[in-house]
N, C-alpha and C positions, 0 to 999 in steps of 0.2 A: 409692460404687459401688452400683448398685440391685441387689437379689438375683434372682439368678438365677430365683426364682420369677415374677418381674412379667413382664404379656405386653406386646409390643412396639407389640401396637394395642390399642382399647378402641372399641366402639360405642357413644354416647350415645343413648338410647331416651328426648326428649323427651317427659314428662307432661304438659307443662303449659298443652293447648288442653285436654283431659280434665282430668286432676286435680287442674289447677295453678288452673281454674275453677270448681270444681263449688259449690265452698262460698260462693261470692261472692254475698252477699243483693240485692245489686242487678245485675240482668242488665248481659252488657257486649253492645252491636249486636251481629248477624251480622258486619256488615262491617268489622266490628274484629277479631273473630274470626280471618278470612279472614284479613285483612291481617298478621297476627301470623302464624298460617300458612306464610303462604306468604315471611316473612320469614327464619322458622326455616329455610325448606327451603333457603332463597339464601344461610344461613351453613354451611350443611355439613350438616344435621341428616338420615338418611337414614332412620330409621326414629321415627313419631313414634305419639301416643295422640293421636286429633282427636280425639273425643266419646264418649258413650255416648248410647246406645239405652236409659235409663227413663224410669219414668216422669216426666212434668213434674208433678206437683202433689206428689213429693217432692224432685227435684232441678229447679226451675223454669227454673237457667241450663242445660241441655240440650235446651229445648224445641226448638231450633234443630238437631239433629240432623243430619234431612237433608239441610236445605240445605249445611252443613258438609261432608259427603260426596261431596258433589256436585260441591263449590268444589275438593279435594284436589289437591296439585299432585303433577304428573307427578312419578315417579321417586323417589317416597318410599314406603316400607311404611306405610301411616297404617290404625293399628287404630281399631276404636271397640271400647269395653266393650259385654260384653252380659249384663246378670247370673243370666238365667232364659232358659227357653224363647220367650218372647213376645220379648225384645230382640233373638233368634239371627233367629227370623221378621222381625224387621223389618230386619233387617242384610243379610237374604237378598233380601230386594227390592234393593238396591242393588250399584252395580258395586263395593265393596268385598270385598276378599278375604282380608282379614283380621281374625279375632275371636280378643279379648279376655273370659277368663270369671273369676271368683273365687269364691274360699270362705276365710273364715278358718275358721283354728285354733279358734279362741275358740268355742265354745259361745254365749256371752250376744254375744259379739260380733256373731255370724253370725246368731242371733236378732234383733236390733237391725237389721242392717243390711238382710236380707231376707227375717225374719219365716220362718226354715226353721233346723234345725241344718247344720252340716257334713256331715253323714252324706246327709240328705233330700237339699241342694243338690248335693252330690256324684252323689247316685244318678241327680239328674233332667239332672246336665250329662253324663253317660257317653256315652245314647245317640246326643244330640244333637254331639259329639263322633265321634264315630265317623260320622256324616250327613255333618259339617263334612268331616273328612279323604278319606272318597270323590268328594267333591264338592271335592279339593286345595284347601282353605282353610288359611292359616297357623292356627293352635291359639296363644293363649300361657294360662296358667292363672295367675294372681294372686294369691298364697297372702297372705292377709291376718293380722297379729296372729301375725308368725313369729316373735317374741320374745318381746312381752309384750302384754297385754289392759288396759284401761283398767278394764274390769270385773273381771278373774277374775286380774291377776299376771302373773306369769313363765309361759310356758307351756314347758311340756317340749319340749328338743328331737327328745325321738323322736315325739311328737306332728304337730311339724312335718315331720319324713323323712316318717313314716307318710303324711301329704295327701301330699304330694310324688310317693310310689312312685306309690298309686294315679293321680294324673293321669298319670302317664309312661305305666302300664300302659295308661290310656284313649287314649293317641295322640297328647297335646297336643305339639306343636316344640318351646315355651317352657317357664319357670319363671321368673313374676317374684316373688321373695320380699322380703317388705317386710316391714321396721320400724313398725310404723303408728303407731307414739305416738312415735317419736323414744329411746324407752330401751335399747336395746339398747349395751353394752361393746364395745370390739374383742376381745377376746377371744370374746365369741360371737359376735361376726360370722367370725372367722377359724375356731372351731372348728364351725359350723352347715354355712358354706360349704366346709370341708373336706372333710365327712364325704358335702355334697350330690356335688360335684366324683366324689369317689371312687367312691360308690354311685352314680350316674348318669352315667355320663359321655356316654351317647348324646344328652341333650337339652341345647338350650339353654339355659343359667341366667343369669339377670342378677341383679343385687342394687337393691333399693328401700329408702334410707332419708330418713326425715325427720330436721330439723335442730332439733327441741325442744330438747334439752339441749346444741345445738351439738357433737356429735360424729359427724357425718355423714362430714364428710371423714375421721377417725381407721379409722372404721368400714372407709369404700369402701379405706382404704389396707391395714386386714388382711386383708377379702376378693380384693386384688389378690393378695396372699403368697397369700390360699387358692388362687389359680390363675383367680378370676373376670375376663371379658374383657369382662361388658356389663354397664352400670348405668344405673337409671332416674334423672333428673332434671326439674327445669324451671326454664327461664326464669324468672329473676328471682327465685325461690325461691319462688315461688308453690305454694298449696294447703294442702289440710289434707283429713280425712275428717268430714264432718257427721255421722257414725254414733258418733266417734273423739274422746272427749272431751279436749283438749291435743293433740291431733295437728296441729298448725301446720304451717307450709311443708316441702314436700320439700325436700330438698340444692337448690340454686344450680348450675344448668348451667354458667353461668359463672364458677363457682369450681374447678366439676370441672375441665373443661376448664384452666382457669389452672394448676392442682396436674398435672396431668397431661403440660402442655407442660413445666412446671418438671423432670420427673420422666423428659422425655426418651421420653415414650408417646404415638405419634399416633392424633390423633381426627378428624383433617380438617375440624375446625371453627374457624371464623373467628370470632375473638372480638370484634375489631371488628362485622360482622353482627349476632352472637348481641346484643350492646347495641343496636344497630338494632333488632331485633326485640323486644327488654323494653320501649326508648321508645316504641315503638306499644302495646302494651298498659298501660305504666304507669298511662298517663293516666284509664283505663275500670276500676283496682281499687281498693278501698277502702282499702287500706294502704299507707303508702310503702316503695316497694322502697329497701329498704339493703344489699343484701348485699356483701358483701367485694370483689369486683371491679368490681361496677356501681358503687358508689359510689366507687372508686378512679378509673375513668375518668371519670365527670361532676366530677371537681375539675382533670382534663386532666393 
């Protein structure tokens, strides 16, 4: 019998045209891009991450940005990331209306990743925040290194509340809080997401884990008990953080979703589809997708 805790639906927030790509040394076309896209959108996927807005000469497979945003298909929330002020400006030239911003936890993390601390990146996304929400833009804020740092350890969970409060305070809808190395227990995921749950209940929260130490799915199933009803994934388990040293694939959309049908929690996603959409991009990544369901289905 499933505990009274678990919610009856669950949104899947596809990463993986943004996160599930970034790290790929070898570009994959635009119009493979596209086509993965707008694949995901034909299995059910309603709110997805298409790209980010940095720089190319540090993340080179995002050079394609605009065109990406351009291609977006109808009827999906398609965020791109923007990680500074200059990304938010370029997001704004386009008919997208939703942004994506982040700051880890981490000190050396957030130094590494955009050469600012927490605190700096914090202060300089406030204003820009508060522009975004007059101007009815969706807000999601991307707490990075909500568990552990590859540089610095375990980080305190009041650490992470503490980023947490202030973006609510600043106005963002969202809270995607991620695992970024894959280490995190169920046990901290059921007590971080508890404690967000209760101290926040006005925002948005979703849960972001990678599948390093294969305990992703363990994870999303204590954060369900915590009361969480949206979780970030990608296709085919793709991705990792080039910032984020072991931070291999996020969770497997297609695993979620498989554990979730099992579990009697609709997601309105077609899992048939969602393998339609991994066989289009398989072909364009450097590693072969194995994960638990995809590779159940290609043995028929």
């Amino acid at each position: 019998m499933l505990s009274l805790n678990f919610p009856k639906e669950v949104t899947i927030i596809e990463v993986g045209p943004r996160d599930g790509l970034q790290n790929e040394k070898q570009f994959v076309e635009t119009e493979i891009k596209k086509a993965y896209i707008q694949k995901l959108a034909a299995a059910g996927i309603k709110e997805m991450e298409l790209t980010s807005f940095v720089s190319p000469k540090w993340v080179p497979q995002m050079k394609d940005a605009g065109e990406i945003v351009r291609s977006a298909p109808e009827g999906v929330r398609g965020m791109v990331l923007a990680p500074n002020r200059k990304g938010i400006e370029r997001v704004l030239e386009t008919s997208c209306k939703s942004i994506a911003v982040f700051v880890g936890v981490s000190n050396t993390f957030n130094q590494k990743n955009i050469n600012k601390s927490p605190r700096e990146s914090l202060e300089e996304l406030k204003p820009a925040i508060a522009e975004l929400k007059a101007q009815n833009y969706f807000v999601r804020a991307c707490i990075s290194t909500a568990f552990y740092c590859p540089y610095e350890g375990k980080v305190q969970e009041e650490d992470t509340l503490a980023l947490c409060r202030e973006f609510v305070e600043a106005g963002v809808d969202e809270l995607s809080v991620a695992d970024t190395i894959g280490m995190a227990a169920p046990h901290e995921s059921y007590s971080l997401f508890s404690r967000l749950k209760d101290e926040l209940p006005d925002v948005l929260l979703a849960a972001h884990f990678h599948d390093t130490r294969k305990m992703a799915l363990a994870n999303i199933y204590a954060a369900l008990e915590a009361g969480v009803d949206r979780f970030d994934s990608s296709a085919g388990g793709l991705g990792g953080c080039p910032f984020a040293p072991g931070a291999t694939g996020n969770v497997a959309t297609e695993d979620v979703v498989y554990m979730l049908d099992r579990m009697g929690i609709e997601t309105s996603i077609n899992l048939d589809r969602l393998v339609d959409a991994i066989d289009t991009i398989a072909p364009a990544v450097s590693r072969e997708i194995s994960t638990g369901y995809y590779s159940l289905s290609k043995q028929g």
